[in-house]
N, C-alpha and C positions, 0 to 999 in steps of 0.2 A: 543462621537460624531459619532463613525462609527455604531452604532448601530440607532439613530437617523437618520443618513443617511440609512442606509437597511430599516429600517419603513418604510420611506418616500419612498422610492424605490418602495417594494411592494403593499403597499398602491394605490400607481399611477400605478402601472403594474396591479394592479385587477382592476380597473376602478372604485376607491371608490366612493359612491355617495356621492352628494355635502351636504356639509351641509343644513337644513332646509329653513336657511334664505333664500342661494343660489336656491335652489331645488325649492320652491317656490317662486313668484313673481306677482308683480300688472298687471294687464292687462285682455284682453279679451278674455273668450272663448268661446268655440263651447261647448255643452251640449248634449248629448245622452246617454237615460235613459230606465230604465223600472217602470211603477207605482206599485203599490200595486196590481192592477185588473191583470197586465200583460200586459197590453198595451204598446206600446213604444212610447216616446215621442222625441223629439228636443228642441232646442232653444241655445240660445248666455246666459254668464254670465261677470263681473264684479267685477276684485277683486280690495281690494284699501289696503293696509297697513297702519296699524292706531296705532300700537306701535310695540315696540320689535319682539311678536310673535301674536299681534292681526290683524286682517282681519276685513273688512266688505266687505259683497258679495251682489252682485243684480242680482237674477234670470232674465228673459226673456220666460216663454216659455207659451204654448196653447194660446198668447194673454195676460198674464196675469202678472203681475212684483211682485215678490219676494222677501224682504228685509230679510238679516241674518247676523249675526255675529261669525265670526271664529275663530278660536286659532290652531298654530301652535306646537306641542311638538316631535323633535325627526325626524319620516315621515310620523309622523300622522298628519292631517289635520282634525280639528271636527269642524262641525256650529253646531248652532243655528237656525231658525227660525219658522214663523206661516203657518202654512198653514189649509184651509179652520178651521179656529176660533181654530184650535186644537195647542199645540208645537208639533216640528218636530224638529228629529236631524238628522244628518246625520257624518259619520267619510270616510274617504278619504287615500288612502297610497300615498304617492307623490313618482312619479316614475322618473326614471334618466331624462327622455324626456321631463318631466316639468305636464307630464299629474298627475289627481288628478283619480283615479280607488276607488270609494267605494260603498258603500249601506247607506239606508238612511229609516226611518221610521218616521208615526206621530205618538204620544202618546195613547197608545190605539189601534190601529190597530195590525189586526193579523198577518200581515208579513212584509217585506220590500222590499225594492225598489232598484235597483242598476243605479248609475252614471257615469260618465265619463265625465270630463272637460279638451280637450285638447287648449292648448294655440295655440293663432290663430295671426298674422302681422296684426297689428289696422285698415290699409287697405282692409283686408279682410274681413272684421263681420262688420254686419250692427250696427246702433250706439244703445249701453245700458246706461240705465241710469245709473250713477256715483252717487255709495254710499256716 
């Protein structure tokens, strides 16, 4: 038991990060990116929890709405989705602050893109559509 207690102790004295479930959560965020070309884009996203460790996500950005599907393993964060008629994936590390930090590529393309979704108060982001 006293060794279970020290665990527990040190564990909470490093600031262990939360579990996945924890780590991750539904809601709205803010999106700021780089494309393929190198250009920097914006826009709001949309997470919705749809089992255990599954997600559906709904882009927002250049005007344009983005449908994908997620899976959560560990602090990875990986979608799925289409973009201009091609698959696209993208993977994500989920950070203590709730922000999702990755790179992302369409199929085919010679390089990739980097992300960042940080979690936004529903009052603040203009409304997305709900996966």
């Amino acid at each position: 038991m006293r060794r279970f207690l020290a665990s527990a102790c040190v564990f909470a004295a490093l600031g262990m990060m939360p579990a996945a479930a924890e780590a991750q959560r539904s809601g709205s965020y803010t999106v700021a990116g780089r494309n393929l070309d190198g250009s920097d884009y914006t826009g709001v996203a949309a997470l919705a929890q749809v089992g255990t460790a599954s997600f559906t996500i709904v882009w927002q950005v250049a005007g344009r709405t983005i449908n994908g599907v997620g899976m959560v393993a560990g602090h990875s964060f990986a979608v799925v989705y289409g973009a201009a008629n091609q698959p696209a994936l993208g993977i994500y590390l989920l950070q203590p602050d709730g922000r999702l930090v990755g790179t992302w590529t369409v199929v085919g393309a010679a390089g990739t893109g980097a992300e960042t979704l940080t979690p936004v108060v529903e009052s603040e982001v203009p409304a997305v559509p709900r996966p």
